[in-house]
C-alpha positions as CSV (number, residue, x, y, z in Angstrom):
1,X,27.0,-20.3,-9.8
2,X,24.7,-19.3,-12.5
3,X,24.8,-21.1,-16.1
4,X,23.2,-20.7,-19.2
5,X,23.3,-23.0,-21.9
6,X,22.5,-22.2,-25.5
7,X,23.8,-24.8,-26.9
8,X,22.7,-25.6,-30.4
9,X,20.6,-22.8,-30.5
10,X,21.7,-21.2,-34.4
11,X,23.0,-18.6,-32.5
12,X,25.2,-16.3,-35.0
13,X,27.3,-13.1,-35.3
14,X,24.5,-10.7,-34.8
15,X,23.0,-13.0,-31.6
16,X,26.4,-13.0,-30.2
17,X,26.9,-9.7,-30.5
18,X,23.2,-8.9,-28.5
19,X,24.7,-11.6,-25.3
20,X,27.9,-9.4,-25.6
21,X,26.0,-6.3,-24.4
22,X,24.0,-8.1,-22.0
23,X,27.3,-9.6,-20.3
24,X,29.2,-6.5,-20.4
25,X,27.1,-5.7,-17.3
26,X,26.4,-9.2,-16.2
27,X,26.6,-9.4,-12.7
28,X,25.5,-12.7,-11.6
29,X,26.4,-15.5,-14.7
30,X,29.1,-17.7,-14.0
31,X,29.3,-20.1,-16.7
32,X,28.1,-19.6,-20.7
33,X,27.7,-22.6,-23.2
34,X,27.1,-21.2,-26.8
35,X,28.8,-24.6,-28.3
36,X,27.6,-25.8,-31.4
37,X,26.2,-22.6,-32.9
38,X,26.5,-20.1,-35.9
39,X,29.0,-18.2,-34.6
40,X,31.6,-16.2,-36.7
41,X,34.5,-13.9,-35.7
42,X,32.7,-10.8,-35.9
43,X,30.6,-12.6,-32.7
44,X,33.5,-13.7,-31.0
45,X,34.9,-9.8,-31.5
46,X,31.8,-8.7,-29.6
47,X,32.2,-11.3,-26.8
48,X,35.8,-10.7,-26.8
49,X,34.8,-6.8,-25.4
50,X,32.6,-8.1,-23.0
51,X,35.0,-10.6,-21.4
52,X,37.0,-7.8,-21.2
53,X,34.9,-5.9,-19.1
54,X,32.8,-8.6,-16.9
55,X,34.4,-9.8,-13.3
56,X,32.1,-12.4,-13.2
57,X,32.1,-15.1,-16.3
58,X,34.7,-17.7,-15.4
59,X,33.7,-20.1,-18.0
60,X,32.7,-19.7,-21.8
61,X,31.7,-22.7,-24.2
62,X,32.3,-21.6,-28.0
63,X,33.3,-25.4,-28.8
64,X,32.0,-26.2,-32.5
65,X,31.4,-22.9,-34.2
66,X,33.0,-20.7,-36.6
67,X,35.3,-19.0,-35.5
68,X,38.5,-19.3,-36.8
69,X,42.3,-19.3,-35.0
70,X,42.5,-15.9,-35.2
71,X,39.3,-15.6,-33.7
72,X,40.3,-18.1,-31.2
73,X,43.4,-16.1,-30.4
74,X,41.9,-12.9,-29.2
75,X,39.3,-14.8,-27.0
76,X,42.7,-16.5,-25.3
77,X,44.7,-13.2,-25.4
78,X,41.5,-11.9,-23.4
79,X,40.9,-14.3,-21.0
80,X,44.5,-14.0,-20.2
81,X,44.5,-10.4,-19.5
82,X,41.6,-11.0,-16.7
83,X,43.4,-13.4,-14.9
């Protein structure tokens, strides 16, 4: 298991957006904490497509940001489609 905690970091839409890329070929993180950040919907669009395409993140921390329920929603619909 590999982790990575960025945790009240000020991490927003456009940092989001730069981890999406990086995860969409991750092959060894496990577990992601971005809690307590910056970020937006447009950042949780740009992990949403990532999650969609990485086999290896089983857990993802976006507790205490702004993202809003429909936001929220497509993260859910996403992590259900990998299951």
């Amino acid at each position: 298991m590999i982790v990575l905690i960025l945790k009240n970091n000020g991490i927003r839409d456009q940092g989001a957006k730069a981890l999406a890329e990086v995860l969409q070929n991750n092959k060894t993180l496990t577990s992601l904490d971005l809690s307590a950040n910056q970020i937006g919907d447009r950042g949780a669009k740009h992990l949403t497509d990532a999650i969609e395409k990485n086999n290896t993140l089983t857990t993802l921390n976006l507790t205490q940001n702004e993202i809003t329920l429909a936001g929220q929603q497509r993260l859910t619909d996403a992590s259900r489609i990998k299951k």
